[in-house]
Every structure is written in structure tokens, then in C-alpha cells.
C-alpha positions in Angstrom: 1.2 -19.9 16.8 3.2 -22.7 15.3 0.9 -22.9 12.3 0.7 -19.4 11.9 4.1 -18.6 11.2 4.7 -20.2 7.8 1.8 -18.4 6.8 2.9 -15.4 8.0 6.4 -15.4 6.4 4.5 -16.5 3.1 2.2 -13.3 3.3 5.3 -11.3 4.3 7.1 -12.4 1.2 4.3 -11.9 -0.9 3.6 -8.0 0.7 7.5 -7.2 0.3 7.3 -8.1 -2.9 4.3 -6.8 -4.0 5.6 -3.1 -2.6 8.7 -3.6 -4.5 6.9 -4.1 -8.1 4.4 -1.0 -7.0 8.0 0.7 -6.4 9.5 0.2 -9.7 6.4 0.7 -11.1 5.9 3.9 -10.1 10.1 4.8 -10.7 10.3 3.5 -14.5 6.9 5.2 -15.0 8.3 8.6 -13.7 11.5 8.1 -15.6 9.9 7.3 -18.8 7.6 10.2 -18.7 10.3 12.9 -17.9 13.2 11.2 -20.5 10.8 10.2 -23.0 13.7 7.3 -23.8 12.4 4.7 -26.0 10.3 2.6 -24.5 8.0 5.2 -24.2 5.0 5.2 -26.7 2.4 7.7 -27.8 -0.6 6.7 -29.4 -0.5 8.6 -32.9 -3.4 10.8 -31.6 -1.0 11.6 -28.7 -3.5 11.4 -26.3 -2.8 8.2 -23.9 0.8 6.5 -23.4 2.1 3.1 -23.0 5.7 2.6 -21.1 6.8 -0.9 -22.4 8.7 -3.4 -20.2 12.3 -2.3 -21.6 13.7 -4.3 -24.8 10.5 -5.5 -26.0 7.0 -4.1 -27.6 4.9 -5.2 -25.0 2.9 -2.5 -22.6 4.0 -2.5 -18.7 1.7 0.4 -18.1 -0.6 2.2 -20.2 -2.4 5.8 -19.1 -3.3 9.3 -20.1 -1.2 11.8 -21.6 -2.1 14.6 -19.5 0.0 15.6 -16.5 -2.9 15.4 -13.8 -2.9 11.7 -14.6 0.1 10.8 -14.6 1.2 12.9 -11.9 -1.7 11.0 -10.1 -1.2 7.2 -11.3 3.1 7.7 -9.9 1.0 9.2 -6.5 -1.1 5.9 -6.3 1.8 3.5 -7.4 3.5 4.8 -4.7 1.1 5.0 -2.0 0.3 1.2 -2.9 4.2 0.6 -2.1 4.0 2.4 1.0 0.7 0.3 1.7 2.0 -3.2 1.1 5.5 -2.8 2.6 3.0 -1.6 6.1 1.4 -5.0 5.4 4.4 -6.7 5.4 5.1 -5.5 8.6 1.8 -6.5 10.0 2.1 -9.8 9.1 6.2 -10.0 10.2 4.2 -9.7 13.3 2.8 -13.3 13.2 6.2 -14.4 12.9 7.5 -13.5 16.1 7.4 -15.7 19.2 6.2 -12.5 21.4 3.2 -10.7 20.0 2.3 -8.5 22.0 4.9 -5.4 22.2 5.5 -1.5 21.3 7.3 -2.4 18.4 3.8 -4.6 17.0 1.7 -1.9 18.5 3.1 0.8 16.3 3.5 -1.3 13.6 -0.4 -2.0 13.7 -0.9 1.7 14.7 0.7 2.8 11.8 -1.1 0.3 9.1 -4.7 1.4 10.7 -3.9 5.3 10.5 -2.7 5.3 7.0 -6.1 3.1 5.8 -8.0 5.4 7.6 -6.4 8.7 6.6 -5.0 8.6 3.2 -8.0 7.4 1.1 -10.1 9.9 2.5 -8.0 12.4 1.9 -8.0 11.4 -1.6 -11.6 10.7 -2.0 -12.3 14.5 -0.1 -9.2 15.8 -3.0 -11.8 13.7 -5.5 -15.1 15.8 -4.3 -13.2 18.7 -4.9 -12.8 18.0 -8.8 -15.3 15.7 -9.0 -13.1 13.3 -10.7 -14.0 9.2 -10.5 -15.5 9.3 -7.8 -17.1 6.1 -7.6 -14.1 4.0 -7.7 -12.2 6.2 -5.3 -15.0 6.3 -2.7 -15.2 2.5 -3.2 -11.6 2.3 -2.1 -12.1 4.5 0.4 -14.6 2.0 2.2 -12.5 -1.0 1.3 -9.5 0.4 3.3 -11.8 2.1 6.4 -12.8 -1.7 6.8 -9.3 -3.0 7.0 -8.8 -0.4 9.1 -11.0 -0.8 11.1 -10.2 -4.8 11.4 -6.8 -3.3 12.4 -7.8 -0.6 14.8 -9.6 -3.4 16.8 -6.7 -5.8 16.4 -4.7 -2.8 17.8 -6.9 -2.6 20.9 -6.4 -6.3 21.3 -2.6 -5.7 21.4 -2.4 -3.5 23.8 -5.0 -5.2 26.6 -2.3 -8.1 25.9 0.6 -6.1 26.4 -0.9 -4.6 29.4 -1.6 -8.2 30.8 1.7 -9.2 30.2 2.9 -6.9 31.9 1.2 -7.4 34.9 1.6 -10.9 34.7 5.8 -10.5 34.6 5.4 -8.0 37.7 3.4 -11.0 39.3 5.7 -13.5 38.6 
């Protein structure tokens, strides 16, 4: 396990920050859109925006002026924070010396259920309006797989946990 932990805290870095940029992301967005300050920008047909990184002219994040799609894109900026800070906490997991508790359990219980559930509750949302359906049904796949990678993972878990505990009653 030795080897794994350096790996593990590199991933777990990575993760943290990853959810912290998909954070912001999502708050500057938000803010810009409701105080129009100025490093908000519509294009002169006033039909897509681009929120510039503050102080200079160069786009951060650049979308559709109509308040489905934005209201969406913060939804999925979000929900990507939500789903790399999980991450992190399955691979703070790998850093620990005992794997197999409650504590890692949930934490893998947790990261499985949301994959499973929220992109198929956005792709059956997508049906409904029939609105890109494609890529959403695509990411919808992507995350059942790594869900499923972490349901099994999950099961391993707790057959360890259950040895273990016999094994310390033993002993």
C-alpha cells in the first residue's frame, strides 16, 4: 500500500482542487449574471455571454443568454464540484493505513449513488425537453461505469471489513 499512497495524495490534491475551480466557477458565473458588473459581456446581438477572468479581456466562460442555460451550466458547474470533492474522498481512502471501515464504506457508497443517480435524472429531465440528448446520455453511461467500478469496489469493502472483523474477534 506503500506505493499507493503518494498516488493517492496526488489524485486527492488534484480532485480538491479540481472541485474548488468548478466551485468558483459556478459562484463568479452566478454573480456576474445577476450584477451584470463589468466583466460581464454581451455579444452585440445579445444572444450568448462571455464572463471574463476579472481585470482583463480574456473569456473564463462563455454560454447562452437565455435563462434555461444558464440556470443549467451554474447546475452542472456545481454538481461537477460536488462530484470531484466525492472523488477526493475516494481516493483519501488509499491514503489511510486501514482500508477497510464504515467511514470508507460510506464514502464509496456515497461516490457510487450519486454517479448512478444524478445523470439519470438529468438525462430522464433531458427526454422530457428533448434537449442534447446525445451528450447527456453519453455522460450518463460514462458515470454508470464508474459507478459501477465503485459499486463493486464497495462490495469488496465490506467482505473486507467483515473479515476483519472476524479476524480481530479471532485473535
Amino acid at each position: 500500500m506503500k506505493s499507493v499512497q503518494p498516488i493517492a495524495s496526488l489524485m486527492l490534491i488534484l480532485s480538491r482542487i479540481l472541485s474548488v475551480v468548478y466551485f468558483l466557477l459556478a459562484f463568479i458565473t452566478g454573480i456576474a449574471i445577476l450584477l451584470k458588473p463589468s466583466f460581464l459581456r454581451l455579444d452585440p446581438d445579445g444572444r450568448n455571454f462571455n464572463v471574463l477572468y476579472p481585470l482583463t479581456h480574456v473569456t473564463m466562460v462563455r454560454g447562452e443568454n437565455s435563462s434555461f442555460y444558464i440556470t443549467e451550466m451554474i447546475l452542472i458547474m456545481v454538481l461537477y464540484g460536488f462530484f470531484f470533492w466525492l472523488l477526493g474522498n475516494v481516493f483519501s481512502i488509499f491514503r489511510k493505513n486501514r482500508l477497510f471501515t464504515l467511514e470508507n464504506i460510506r464514502h464509496l457508497e456515497l461516490f457510487y449513488k450519486g454517479n448512478f443517480l444524478v445523470p439519470f435524472l438529468f438525462l430522464a429531465y433531458h427526454i422530457v425537453i428533448r434537449y442534447e440528448l446525445e451528450t447527456t446520455a453519453f455522460l450518463a453511461v460514462l458515470h454508470a461505469v464508474l459507478g459501477t467500478f465503485t459499486y463493486f469496489m464497495t462490495a469488496i469493502f465490506k467482505q473486507g471489513l467483515h473479515l476483519q472483523k472476524e479476524q480481530d474477534l479471532f485473535i
